[in-house]
C-alpha positions, -999 to 999 in steps of 0.1 A, spaced: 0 0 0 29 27 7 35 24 -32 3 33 -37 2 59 -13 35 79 -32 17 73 -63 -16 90 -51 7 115 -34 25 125 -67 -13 123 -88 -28 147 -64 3 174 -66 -5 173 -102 -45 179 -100 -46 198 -66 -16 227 -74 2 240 -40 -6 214 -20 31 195 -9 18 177 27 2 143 29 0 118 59 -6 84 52 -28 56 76 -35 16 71 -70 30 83 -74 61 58 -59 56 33 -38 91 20 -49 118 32 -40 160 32 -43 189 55 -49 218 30 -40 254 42 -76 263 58 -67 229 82 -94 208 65 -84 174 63 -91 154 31 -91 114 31 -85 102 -5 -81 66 6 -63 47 -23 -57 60 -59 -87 42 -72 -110 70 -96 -85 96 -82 -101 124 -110 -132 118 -96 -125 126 -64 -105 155 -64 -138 166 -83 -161 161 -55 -137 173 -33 -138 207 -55 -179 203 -56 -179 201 -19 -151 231 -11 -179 251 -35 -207 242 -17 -191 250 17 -181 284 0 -212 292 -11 -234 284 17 -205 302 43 -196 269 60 -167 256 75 -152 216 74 -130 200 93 -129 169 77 -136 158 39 -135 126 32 -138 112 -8 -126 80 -3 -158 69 -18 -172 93 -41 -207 84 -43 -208 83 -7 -188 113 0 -193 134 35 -178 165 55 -180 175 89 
């Protein structure tokens, strides 16, 4: 799995510009702390676009509606939550 977890690492770099920390858990999966302190759980590197785009659906909706996370998690995409 730590393979995996450098390869998600270096995919995310690419699609999510500026971010440079990740942590990674047998639990979670790889995960990020982005520079508002939200932490992201990604999981694995399984439909990685996809959820990078949820991830920037949810960050919108939070935007818009004035709201504050302090966790995102994508792992699944279809069943995606924040709190």
């Amino acid at each position: 799995m730590q393979v995996d977890a450098c390869r998600v690492a270096s995919q995310l770099q690419e699609l999510i510009p500026g971010v440079r920390s990740f942590d990674y858990s047998e639990s979670e999966g790889i995960s990020l702390l982005d520079a508002r302190g939200w932490k992201v759980l990604f999981g694995d590197s399984r439909d990685l676009r996809t959820k990078v785009a949820v991830l920037q659906a949810i960050e919108k909706r939070l935007a818009d509606e004035g709201q504050q996370a302090m966790l995102i998690d994508v792992r699944y995409p279809n069943g995606a939550y924040y709190r």
